[in-house]
C-alpha positions, 0 to 999 in steps of 0.5 A: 396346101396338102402339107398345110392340111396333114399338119393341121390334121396331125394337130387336131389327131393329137389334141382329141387323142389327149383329150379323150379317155382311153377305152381301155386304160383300167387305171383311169377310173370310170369316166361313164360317158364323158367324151372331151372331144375337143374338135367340138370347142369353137375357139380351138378349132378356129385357132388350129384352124388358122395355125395350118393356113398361117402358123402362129408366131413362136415367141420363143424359137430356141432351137433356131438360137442353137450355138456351137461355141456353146454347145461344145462348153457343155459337152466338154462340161458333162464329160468333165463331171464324168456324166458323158456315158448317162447323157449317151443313155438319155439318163440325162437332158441338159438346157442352158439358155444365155440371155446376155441379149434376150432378144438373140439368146444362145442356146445349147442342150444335151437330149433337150427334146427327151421327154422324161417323168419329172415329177413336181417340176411341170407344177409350172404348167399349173400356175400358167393355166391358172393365170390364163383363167385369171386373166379371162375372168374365169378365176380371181386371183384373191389371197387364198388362191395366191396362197395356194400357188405360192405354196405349190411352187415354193414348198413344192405342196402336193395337196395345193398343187392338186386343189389348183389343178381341180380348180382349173381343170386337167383338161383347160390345163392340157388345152393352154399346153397344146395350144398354138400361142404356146405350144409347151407340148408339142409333137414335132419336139417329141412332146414336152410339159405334161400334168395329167394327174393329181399330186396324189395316189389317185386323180388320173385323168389322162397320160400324155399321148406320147410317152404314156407320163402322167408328170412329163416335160422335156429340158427344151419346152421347160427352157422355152417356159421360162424364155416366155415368162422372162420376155413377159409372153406368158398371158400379159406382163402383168401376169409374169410379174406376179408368176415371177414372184412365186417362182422365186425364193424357192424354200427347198434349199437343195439341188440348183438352189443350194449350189446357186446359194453358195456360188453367190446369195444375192443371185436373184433365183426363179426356181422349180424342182421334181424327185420321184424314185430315180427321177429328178429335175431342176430348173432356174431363171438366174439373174446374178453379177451381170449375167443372166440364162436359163438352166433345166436338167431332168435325170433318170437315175439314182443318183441324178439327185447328187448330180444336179448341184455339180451341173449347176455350178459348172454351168453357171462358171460357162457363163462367167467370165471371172469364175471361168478365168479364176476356176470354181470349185464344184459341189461335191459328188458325196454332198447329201442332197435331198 
């Protein structure tokens, strides 16, 4: 029972902790006497409540679908590519999910719970608040609203995405992040999806407790997103439809997408993508000539952007069998990449 309290209590620490401006953090802006105490909100606190005595049922428990055989084509695969020593750093985080069979997924991942700046990539974070809302009652989802998503995530627009994030709230957008049903930032797994500022030069409302990341995530929680969305657990099935239809067709042709393209166009892609100095990410949801999986890649390095077509091709030809018997030729190390 003690165990039960402290974890609970650990939970509420985080979340008012997340959710309070810091006194002394000269880049906030002056909040005057706002104060989210989210202890104070009825709903939360009966769900943290419930969660220490019964904890809420993980609908996408990928750590527990970890796979040696798997693991090992991955390490092997990195060293390949010559990225073993950036992986040793953390200057990399690799996760492939095979979803062969959704229901017993194998799993595999490199620094998968390392919590990096991933810029434009957490926009996902965005989108699902924004369902969430839609789904209350709370927002419509009429056609300037939908313009607008689909632009965050297809052009990846800074100004939309920014727009949505006003019109959803930074604060209910750290809520469905932190809350029990989904948990895509978590403090056992070293935190995970974070937006707590505009796409824009100013608009900080709050840095992640963690790791102080305005635009965070981590390869396993980003992983763990997509596992949601493809087995219809992100608000209802209806709701992934149409979050699958924005994901898809991604405009910038670069990173995974170009490689995917290459490797085969018919392959049905859910795509987003982040740069920012030197870091850069990639994420997809790929359905393609019989096999189906989950890949994220986050990069802290100046040439992470060159890397993340090579990764993509190598881990696509892990999980099939006739690239992998006939050999597939890799994205080259010198290709520009934007």
């Amino acid at each position: 029972m003690r165990r039960v309290a402290v974890a609970a209590g650990w939970w509420i620490g985080l979340l008012v902790l997340a959710l309070t401006p810091a006194a002394n953090a000269d880049d906030l802006g002056d909040f005057g006497d706002e104060y989210w105490d989210v202890i104070e909100t009825t709903s939360i606190k009966e769900l943290m409540a419930l969660d220490g005595i019964a904890r809420f049922e993980d609908n996408a428990p990928l750590w527990d679908y970890h796979d040696d055989a798997l693991q090992k084509k991955v390490d092997r695969a990195l060293a390949e590519l010559g990225l073993d020593d950036e992986a040793g750093k953390k200057q990399l985080s690799v996760a492939l999910i095979d979803l062969s069979d959704s229901d017993a997924p194998r799993v595999a991942s490199v620094n998968g719970d390392v919590m990096m700046y991933a810029a434009s990539l957490p926009k996902i974070a965005v989108l699902l608040a924004a369902f969430e809302k839609i789904a209350q009652g709370k927002m419509t989802l009429d056609p300037d609203t939908e313009y607008r998503l689909t632009r965050m995530i297809k052009a990846s627009s800074n100004r939309y995405a920014t727009e949505m994030m006003h019109a959803v709230g930074k604060e209910y957008i750290a809520r469905v992040l932190l809350s029990p049903r989904y948990r895509l930032y978590d403090p056992e797994h070293n935190g995970g999806l974070w937006v707590g500022k505009d796409y824009a030069k100013a608009g900080l409302w709050r840095r992640d407790p963690l790791h102080n990341l305005s635009h965070g995530a981590t390869a396993m929680q980003v992983a763990r997103f997509y596992y949601l969305l493809v087995t219809d657990n992100l608000v209802t099935p209806e709701h992934c439809q149409k979050m699958r239809e924005i994901l898809a067709d991604s405009e910038l042709d670069h990173k995974f997408v170009r490689a995917l393209r290459r490797i085969d166009p018919d392959a049905a892609v859910s795509r987003k993508s982040g740069s920012w100095s030197t870091f850069h990410s990639d994420s997809v949801l790929v359905e393609r000539d019989g096999h189906h999986y989950i890949a994220v890649v986050l990069s802290n390095n100046a040439k992470g952007s060159h890397w993340l077509g090579r990764i993509i091709t190598k881990l696509d030809a892990l999980l099939d069998r006739n690239a992998a018997a006939a050999g597939v030729q890799s994205v080259g190390a010198n290709q520009v990449v934007r």
